[in-house]
C-alpha positions as CSV (number, residue, x, y, z in Angstrom):
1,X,-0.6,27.7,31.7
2,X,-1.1,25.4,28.5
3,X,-3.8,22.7,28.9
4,X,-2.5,19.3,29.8
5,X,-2.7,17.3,26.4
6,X,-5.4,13.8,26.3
7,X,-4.3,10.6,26.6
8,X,-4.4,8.9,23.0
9,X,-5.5,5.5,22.8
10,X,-4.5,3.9,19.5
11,X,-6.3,0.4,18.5
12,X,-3.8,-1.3,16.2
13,X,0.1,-1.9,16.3
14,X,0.6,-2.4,12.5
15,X,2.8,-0.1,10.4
16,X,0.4,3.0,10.2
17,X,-0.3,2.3,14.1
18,X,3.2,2.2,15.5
19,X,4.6,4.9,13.2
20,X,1.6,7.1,14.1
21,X,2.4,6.5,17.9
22,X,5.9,7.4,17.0
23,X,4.2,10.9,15.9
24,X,2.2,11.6,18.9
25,X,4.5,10.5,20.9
26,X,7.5,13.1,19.8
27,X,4.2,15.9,20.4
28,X,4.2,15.0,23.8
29,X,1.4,12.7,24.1
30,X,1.2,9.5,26.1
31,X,-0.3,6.8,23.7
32,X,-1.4,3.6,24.9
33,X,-1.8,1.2,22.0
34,X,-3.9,-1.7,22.1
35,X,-3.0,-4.6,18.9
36,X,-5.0,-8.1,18.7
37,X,-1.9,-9.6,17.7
38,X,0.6,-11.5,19.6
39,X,3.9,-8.9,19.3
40,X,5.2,-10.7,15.9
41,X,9.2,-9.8,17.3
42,X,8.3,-13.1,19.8
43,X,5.7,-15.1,17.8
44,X,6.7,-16.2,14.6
45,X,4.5,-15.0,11.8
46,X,2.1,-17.2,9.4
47,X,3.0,-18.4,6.3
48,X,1.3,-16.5,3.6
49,X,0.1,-13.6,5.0
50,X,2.9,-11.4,5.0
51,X,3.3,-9.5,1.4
52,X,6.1,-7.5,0.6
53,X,5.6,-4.0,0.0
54,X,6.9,-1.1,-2.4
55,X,7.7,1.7,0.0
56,X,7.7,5.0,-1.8
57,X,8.4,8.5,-1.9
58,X,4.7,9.5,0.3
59,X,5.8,6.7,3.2
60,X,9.9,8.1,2.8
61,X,8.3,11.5,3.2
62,X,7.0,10.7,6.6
63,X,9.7,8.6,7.6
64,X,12.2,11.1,7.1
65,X,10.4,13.7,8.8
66,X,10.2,11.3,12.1
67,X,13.7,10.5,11.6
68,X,13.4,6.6,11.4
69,X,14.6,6.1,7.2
70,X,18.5,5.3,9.1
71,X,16.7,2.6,11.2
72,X,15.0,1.3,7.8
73,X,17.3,1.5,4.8
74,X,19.1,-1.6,5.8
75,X,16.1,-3.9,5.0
76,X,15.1,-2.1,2.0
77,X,15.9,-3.3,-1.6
78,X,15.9,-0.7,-4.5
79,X,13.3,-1.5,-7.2
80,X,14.3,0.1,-10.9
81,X,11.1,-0.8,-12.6
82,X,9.1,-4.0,-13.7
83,X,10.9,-7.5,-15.1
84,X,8.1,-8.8,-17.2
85,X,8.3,-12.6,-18.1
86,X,6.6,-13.9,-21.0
87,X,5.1,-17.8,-21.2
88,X,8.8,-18.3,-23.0
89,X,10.7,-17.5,-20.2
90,X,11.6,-14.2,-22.1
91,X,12.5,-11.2,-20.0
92,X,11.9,-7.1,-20.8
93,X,12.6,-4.7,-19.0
94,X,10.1,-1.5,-17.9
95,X,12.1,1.6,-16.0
96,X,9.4,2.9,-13.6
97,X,10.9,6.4,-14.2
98,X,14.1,8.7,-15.6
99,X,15.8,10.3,-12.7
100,X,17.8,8.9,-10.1
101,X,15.2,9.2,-7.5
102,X,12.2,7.6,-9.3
103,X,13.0,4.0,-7.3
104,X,10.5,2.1,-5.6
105,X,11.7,0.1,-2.5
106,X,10.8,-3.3,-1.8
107,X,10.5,-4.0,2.2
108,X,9.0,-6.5,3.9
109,X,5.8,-6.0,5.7
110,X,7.1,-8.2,9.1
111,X,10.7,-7.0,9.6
112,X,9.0,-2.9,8.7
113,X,6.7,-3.3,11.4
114,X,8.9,-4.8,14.0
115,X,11.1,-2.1,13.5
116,X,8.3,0.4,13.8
117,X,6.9,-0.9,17.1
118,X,10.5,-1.1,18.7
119,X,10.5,2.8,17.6
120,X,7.1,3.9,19.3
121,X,8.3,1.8,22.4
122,X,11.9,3.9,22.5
123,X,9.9,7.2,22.6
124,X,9.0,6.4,26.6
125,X,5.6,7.5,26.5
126,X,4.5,4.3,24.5
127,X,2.9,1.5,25.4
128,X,1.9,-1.5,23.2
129,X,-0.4,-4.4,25.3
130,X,-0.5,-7.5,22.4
131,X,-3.5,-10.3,22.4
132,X,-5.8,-7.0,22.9
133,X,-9.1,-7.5,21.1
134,X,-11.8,-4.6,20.8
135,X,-15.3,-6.6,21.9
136,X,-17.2,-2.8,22.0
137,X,-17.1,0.9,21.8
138,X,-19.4,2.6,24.5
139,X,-19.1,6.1,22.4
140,X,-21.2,7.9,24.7
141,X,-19.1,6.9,28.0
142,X,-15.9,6.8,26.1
143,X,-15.4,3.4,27.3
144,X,-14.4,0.0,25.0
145,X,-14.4,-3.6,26.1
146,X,-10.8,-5.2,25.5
147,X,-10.6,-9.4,25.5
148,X,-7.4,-11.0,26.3
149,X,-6.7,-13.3,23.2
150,X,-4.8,-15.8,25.4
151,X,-6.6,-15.6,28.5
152,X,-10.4,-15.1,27.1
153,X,-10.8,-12.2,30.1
154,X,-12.5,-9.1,29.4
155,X,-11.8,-5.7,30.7
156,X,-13.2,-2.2,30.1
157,X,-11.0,1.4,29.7
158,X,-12.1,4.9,29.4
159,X,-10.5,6.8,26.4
160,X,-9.5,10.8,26.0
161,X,-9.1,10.3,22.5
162,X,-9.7,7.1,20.6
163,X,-7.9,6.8,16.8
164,X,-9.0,3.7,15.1
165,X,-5.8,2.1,13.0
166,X,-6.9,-1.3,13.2
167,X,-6.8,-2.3,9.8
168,X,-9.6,-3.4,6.7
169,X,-11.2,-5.0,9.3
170,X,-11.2,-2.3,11.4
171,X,-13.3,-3.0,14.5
172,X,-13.3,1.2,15.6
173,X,-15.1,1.3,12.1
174,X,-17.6,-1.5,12.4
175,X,-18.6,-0.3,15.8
176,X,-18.3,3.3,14.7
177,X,-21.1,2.3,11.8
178,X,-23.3,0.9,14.6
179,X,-23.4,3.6,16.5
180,X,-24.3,6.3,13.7
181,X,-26.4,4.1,11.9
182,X,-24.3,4.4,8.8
183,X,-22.5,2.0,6.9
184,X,-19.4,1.5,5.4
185,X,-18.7,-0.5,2.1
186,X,-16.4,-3.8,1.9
187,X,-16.0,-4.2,-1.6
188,X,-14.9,-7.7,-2.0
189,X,-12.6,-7.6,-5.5
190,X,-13.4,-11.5,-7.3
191,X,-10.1,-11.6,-7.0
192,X,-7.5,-13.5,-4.7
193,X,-3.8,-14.4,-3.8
194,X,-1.6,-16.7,-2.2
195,X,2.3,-15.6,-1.2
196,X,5.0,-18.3,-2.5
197,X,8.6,-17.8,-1.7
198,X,11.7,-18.5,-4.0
199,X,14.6,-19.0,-2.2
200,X,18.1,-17.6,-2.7
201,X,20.5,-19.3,-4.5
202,X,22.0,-21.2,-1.3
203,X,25.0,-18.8,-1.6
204,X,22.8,-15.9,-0.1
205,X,22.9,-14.7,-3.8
206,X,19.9,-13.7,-6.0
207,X,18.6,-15.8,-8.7
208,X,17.2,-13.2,-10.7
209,X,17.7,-9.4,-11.1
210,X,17.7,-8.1,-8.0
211,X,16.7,-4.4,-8.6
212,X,13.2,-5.4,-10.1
213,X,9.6,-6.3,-9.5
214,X,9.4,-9.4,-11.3
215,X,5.7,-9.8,-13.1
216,X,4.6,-13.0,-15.1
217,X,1.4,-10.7,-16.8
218,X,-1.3,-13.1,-17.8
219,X,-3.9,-11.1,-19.1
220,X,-7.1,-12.0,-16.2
221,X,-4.0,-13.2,-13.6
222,X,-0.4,-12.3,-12.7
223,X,2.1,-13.6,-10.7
224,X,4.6,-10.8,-9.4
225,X,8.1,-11.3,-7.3
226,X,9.9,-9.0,-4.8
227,X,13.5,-9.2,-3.7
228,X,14.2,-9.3,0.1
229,X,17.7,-8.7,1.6
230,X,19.0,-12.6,1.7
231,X,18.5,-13.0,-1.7
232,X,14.9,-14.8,-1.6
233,X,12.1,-13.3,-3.6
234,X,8.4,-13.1,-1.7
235,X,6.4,-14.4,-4.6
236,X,2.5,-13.7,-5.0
237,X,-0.1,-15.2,-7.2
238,X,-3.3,-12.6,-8.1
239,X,-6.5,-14.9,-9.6
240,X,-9.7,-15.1,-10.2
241,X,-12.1,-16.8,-7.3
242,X,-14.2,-18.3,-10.3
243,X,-13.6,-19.3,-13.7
244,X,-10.7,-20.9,-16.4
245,X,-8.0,-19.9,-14.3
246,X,-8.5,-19.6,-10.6
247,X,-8.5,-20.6,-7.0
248,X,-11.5,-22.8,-7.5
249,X,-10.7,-24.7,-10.5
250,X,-6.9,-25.2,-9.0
251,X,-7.3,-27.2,-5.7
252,X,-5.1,-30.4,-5.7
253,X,-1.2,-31.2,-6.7
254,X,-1.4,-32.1,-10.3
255,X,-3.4,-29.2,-11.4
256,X,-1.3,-26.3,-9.8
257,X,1.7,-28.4,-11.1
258,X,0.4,-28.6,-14.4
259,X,-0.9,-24.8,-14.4
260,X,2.6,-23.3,-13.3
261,X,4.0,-25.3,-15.9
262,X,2.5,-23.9,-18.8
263,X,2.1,-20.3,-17.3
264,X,5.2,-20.2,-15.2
265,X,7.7,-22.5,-16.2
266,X,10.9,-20.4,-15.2
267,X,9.2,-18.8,-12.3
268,X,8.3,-23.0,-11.5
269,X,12.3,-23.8,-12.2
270,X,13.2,-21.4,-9.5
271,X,10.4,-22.3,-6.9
272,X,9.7,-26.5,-7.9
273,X,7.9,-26.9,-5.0
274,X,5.4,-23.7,-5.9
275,X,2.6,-26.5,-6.1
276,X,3.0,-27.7,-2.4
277,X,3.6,-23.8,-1.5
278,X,0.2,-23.3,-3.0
279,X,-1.6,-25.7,-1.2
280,X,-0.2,-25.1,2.1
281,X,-0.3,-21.7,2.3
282,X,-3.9,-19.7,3.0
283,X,-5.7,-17.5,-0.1
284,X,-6.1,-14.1,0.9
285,X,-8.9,-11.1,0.8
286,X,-9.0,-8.4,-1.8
287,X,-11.0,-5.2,-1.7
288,X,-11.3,-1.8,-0.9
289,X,-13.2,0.3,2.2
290,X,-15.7,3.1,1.4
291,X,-16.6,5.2,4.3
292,X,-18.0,8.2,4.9
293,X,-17.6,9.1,8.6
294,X,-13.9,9.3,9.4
295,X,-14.6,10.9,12.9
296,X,-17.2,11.1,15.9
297,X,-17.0,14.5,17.4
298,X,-13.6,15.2,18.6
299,X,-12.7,12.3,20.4
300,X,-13.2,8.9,17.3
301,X,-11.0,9.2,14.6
302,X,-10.0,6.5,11.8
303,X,-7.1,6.4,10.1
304,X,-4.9,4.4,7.3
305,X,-6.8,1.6,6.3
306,X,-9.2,1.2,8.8
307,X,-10.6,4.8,6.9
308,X,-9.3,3.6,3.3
309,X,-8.5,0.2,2.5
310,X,-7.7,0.0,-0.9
311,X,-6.0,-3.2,-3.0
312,X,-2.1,-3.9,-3.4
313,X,-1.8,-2.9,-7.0
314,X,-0.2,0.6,-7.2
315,X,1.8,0.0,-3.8
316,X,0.6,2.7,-2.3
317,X,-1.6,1.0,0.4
318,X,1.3,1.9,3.1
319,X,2.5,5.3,1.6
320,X,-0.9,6.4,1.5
321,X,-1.1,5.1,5.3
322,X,1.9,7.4,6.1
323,X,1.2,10.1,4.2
324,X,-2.2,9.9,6.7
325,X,0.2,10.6,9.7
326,X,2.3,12.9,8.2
327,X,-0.8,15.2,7.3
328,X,-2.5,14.7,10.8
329,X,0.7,16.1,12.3
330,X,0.7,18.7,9.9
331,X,-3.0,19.4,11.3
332,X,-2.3,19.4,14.8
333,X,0.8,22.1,14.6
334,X,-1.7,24.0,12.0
335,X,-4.4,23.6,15.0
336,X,-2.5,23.7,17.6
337,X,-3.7,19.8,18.9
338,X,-7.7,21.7,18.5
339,X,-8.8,18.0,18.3
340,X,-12.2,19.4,17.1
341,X,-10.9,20.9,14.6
342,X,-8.2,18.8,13.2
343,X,-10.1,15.5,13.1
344,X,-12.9,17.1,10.3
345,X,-10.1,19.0,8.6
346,X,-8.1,15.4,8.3
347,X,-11.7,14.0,7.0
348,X,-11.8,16.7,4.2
349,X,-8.4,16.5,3.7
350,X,-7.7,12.8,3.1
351,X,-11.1,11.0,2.0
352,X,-10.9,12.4,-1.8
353,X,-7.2,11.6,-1.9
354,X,-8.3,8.0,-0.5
355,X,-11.4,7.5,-3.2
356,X,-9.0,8.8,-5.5
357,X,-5.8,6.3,-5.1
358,X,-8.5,3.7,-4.6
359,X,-9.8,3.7,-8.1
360,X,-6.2,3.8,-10.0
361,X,-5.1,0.6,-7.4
362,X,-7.9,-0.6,-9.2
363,X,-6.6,0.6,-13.0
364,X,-3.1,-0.7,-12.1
365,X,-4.3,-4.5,-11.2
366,X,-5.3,-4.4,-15.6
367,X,-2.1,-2.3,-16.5
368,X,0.3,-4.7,-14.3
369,X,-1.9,-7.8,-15.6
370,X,-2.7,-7.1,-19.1
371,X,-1.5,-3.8,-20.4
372,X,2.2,-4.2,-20.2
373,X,2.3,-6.5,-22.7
374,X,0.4,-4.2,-25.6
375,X,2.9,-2.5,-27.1
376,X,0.7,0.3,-27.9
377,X,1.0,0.7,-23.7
378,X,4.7,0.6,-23.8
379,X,4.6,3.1,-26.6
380,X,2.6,5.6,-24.7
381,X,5.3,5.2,-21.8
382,X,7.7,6.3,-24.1
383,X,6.6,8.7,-25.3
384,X,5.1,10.4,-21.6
385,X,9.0,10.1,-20.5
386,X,9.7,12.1,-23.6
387,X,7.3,14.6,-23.0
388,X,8.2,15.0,-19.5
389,X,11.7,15.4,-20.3
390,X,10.2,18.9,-22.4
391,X,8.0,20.0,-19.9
392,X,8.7,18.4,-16.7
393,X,6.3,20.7,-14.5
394,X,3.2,20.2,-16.8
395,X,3.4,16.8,-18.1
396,X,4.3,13.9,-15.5
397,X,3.0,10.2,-16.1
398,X,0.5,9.5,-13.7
399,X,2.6,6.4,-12.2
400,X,4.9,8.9,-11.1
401,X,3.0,11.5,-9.9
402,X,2.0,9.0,-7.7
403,X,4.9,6.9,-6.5
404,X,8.0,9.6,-7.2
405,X,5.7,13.4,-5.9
406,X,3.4,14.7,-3.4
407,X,1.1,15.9,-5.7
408,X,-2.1,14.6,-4.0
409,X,-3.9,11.4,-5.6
410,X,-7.1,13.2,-6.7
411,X,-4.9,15.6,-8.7
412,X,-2.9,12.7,-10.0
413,X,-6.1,11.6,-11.2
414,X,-7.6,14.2,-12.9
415,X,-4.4,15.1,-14.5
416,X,-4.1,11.2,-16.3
417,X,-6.9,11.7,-17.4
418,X,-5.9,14.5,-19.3
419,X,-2.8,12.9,-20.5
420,X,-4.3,10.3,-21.1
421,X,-6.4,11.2,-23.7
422,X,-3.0,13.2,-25.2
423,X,-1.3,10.2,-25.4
424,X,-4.4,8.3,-27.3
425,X,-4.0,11.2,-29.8
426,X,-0.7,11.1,-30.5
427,X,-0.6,7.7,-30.1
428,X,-3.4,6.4,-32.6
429,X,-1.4,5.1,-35.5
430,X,2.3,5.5,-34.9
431,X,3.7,2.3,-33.6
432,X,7.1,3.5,-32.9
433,X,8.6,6.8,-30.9
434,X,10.0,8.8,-33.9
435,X,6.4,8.4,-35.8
436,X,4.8,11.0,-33.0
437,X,4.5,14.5,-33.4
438,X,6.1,15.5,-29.8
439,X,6.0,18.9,-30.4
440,X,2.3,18.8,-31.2
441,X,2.0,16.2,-27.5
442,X,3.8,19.4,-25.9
443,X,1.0,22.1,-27.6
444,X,-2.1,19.7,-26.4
445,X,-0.5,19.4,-22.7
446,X,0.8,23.4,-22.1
447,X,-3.0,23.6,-23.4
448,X,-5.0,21.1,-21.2
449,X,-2.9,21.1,-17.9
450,X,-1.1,23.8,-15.8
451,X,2.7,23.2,-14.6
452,X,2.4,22.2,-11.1
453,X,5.2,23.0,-8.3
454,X,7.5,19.8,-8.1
455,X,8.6,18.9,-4.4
């Protein structure tokens, strides 16, 4: 007779939460999740908080394999590649990749997560209590201390199995520090943003290209657009806390109004009332989450970003989240649900995939903000889509090995940095695609890189 699988208690209903409960769930596991939110499907959610997200081919993966992409496709938008807008108004175009599949989706954060929680909640062995904030973690006993948001009362559960997917701010984490005596690292980034929103064109219609990320580049800030399904674009303004340009210099009416209209006039044409927008609408945290201890025995276990926060800028906060649950799965069937084993195995498994997509978010914030306007930069794309067109298994450009494969992030990048450094040297003084020696690009990379299996 099998053993009788643990009860799973899951702190946090957000998008790595719910889809993970979807996953234990379907193994046969009743999972009682407890979120610190109101249930967002009945409360209306804040202004400004909500960013849009690129859902790629590492969150499809996982979706797919659950069998929830039907459920989703209708509120996702396909993404091409990047609109940049100049301080002209002028618009170029930037495929993110060559093949049909190499699309990023646009989704929004709100309407993905409803949909996710309604999911978990269909399985039958879900349940999701709202308002449920964690107060403490008895490790020892297996107990936590839950306080009603609404009510202020205070109650205190036992746990089988405790999985921490409560976010940055993950309270599993803080608690989790306290009681080994190690810390993790917030990494505040001295950078900031606050969500606009441009609306449709009162038709239900778009008002710009609907199949792009929209960026306004700005060399030290950026503004970037997303297209949701009713035509609107969620709009969101990356800056500086300190200096020339940023949230402290820019703090009443005339000075946004005056700043949007030498940096953003068109993007201030389609949203006139960005200034007020700014104003009302809160400025929110950047940064990433080092931490060593991903686990307590086998009964703790963090998970998405409560393990690996990490900032917005290669969209991959999400993906990376559900590539999370799609690899714990993968280590239960591998384990056979050996808790003890699986939750070190996920901690070797994932951490160096999370340090690693980390530090290119990072890269990405100067390539979306700065680099796209070098034509140097856009010459080196060129020329990677040519060379990947030659030898498609060896040579991939790191932006898609990350959004389009499931070649794992710390291979990604060690393998741009490579090609990097082949596309500095073939690079160095042409200024145009037929000046590089492609043949000679396809020698350096057969020579530096081995062809890797393409899923």
């Amino acid at each position: 007779m099998s053993k009788p699988l643990p009860t799973i208690t899951l702190i946090g209903a957000g998008l790595v939460g719910s889809l993970l409960a979807v996953y234990l769930s379907q193994r046969g596991y009743t999972v009682r999740v407890f979120e610190k939110r109101p249930d967002m499907r009945k409360a209306s959610i804040s202004a400004g908080r909500s960013i849009n997200l690129a859902l790629a081919n590492r969150g499809i993966r996982p979706l797919e394999a659950i069998g929830l992409m039907d459920v989703i496709r209708p509120i996702i938008i396909p993404m091409l590649g990047r609109e940049l807008h100049d301080e002209q108004g002028n618009l170029s175009f930037l495929p993110y990749g060559q093949r049909p599949h190499e699309v990023v989706y646009s989704v929004s954060r709100g309407e993905l997560n409803k949909t996710l929680m309604t999911a978990a909640e269909q399985r039958g062995n879900v349940t999701i209590e709202f308002s449920q904030a964690v107060e403490h973690i008895d490790y020892q006993r297996k107990t936590l201390t839950l306080r009603d948001e609404q009510s202020g009362q205070t109650r205190t559960d036992s746990f089988d199995i405790l999985i921490g997917a409560d976010g940055g701010g993950s309270a599993v984490r803080r608690t989790l520090d306290q009681h080994l005596n190690k810390m993790s690292r917030e990494e505040k980034l001295p950078h900031s943003y606050k969500e606009l929103h441009i609306a449709d064109n009162g038709k239900g219609g778009f008002r710009m290209k609907r199949e792009a990320l929209h960026i306004w580049p700005r060399d030290e800030y950026m503004l970037i657009a997303l297209p949701n399904p009713d035509g609107s674009f969620t709009v969101t303004l990356f800056m500086p806390d300190e200096g020339e340009h940023s949230f402290s210099r820019y703090q009443d009416k005339p000075t946004v109004q005056q700043f949007f209209r030498e940096k953003f006039p068109d993007a201030l044409t389609l949203m006139p009332d960005a200034a007020d927008q700014y104003l009302q609408n809160p400025t929110g945290f950047l940064g990433t989450v080092y931490c060593d201890h991903w686990h307590l025995d086998d009964h703790t276990l963090l998970i998405g970003d409560a393990a690996h926060a990490i900032v917005p800028f290669h969209g991959q906060g999400m993906n990376c989240g559900f590539e999370d649950c799609f690899d714990l799965n993968a280590l239960l069937d591998q384990y056979q649900d050996d808790w003890s084993q699986v939750m070190p195995a996920f901690q070797r498994l994932r951490k160096p995939n999370g340090d690693a997509i980390a530090q290119m978010a990072l890269e990405n914030y100067i390539e979306m903000r700065h680099s796209v306007n070098d034509p140097k930069f856009q010459l080196k794309k060129q020329v990677a889509f040519a060379l990947e067109n030659r030898i498609p298994n060896t040579f991939i450009p790191r932006y898609s090995m990350v959004m389009f494969h499931h070649i794992p992030y710390v291979e990604a990048l060690r393998r741009g940095v490579v090609q990097a450094d082949v596309l500095d040297e073939l690079c160095q003084s042409a200024t145009r695609l037929d000046e590089v020696n492609l043949e000679q690009g396809v020698e350096w990379a057969r020579a530096r890189l081995s062809p890797v299996t393409i899923e």
